[in-house]
C-alpha positions as CSV (number, residue, x, y, z in Angstrom):
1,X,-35.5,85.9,13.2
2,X,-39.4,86.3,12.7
3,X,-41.1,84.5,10.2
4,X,-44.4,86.0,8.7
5,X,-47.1,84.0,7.1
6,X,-49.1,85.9,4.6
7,X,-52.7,85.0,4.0
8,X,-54.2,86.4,0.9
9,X,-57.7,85.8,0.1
10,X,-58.8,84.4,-3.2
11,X,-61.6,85.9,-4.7
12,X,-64.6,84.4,-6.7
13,X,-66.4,86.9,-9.1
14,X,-69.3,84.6,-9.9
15,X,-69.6,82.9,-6.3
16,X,-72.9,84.3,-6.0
17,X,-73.8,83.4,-9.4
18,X,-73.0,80.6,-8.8
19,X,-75.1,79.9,-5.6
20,X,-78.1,81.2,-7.9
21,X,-77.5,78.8,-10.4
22,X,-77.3,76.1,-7.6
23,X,-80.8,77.0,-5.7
24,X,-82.3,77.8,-8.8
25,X,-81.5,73.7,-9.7
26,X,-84.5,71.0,-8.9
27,X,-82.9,68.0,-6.0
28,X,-82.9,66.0,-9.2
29,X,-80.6,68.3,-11.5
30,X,-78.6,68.6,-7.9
31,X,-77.8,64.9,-7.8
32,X,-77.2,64.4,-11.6
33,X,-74.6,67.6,-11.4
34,X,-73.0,65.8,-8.6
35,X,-72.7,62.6,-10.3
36,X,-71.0,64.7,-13.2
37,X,-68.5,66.2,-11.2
38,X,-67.3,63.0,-9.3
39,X,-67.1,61.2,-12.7
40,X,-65.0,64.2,-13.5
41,X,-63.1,64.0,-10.5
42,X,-62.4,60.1,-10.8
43,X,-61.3,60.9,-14.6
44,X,-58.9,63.4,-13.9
45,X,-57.5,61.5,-10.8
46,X,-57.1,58.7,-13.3
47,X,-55.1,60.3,-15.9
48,X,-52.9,62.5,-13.5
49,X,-51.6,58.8,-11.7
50,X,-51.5,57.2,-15.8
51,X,-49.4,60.0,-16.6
52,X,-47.3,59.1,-13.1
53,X,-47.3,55.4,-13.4
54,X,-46.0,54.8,-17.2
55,X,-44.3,52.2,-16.6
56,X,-47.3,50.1,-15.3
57,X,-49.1,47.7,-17.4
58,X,-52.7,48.5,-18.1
59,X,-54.0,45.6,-15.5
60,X,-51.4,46.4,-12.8
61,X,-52.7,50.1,-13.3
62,X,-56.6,48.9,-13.2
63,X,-55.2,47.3,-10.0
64,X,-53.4,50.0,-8.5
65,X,-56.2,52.6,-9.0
66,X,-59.0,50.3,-8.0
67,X,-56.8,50.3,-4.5
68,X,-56.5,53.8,-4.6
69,X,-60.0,54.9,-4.6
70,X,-61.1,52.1,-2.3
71,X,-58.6,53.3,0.3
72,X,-59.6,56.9,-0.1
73,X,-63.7,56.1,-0.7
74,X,-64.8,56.0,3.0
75,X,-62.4,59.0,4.2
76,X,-64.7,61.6,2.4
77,X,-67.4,61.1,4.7
């Protein structure tokens, strides 16, 4: 028996608007959008491992996510 992956392709209608809106963007705006987005990432990782550890008091949570993001910071780069 064969077994077939299929591959589909997402697609992006406003890809290239986006790329506009990115060179059109001074270094500075750049940086500050980038800021914005990790502070949005960090949030939402935040409240998606609340949401998964309940049952944690808020300082062994604090704890637990501090770890988290220390263990993970360096393996971005």
């Amino acid at each position: 028996m064969e077994c077939a992956i299929v591959a589909t392709m997402k697609t992006y209608p406003n890809k290239q608007r986006y790329y506009e809106i990115l060179r059109s963007m001074s270094p500075q705006e750049k940086l500050l959008k980038s800021f914005e987005l990790t502070e949005f990432a960090r949030a939402a990782n935040k409240a998606g491992m609340r949401s998964r550890y309940q049952h944690l008091s808020e300082r062994e949570f604090e704890q637990l996510f501090l770890e988290r993001q220390k263990a993970c910071h360096n393996q971005i780069y």
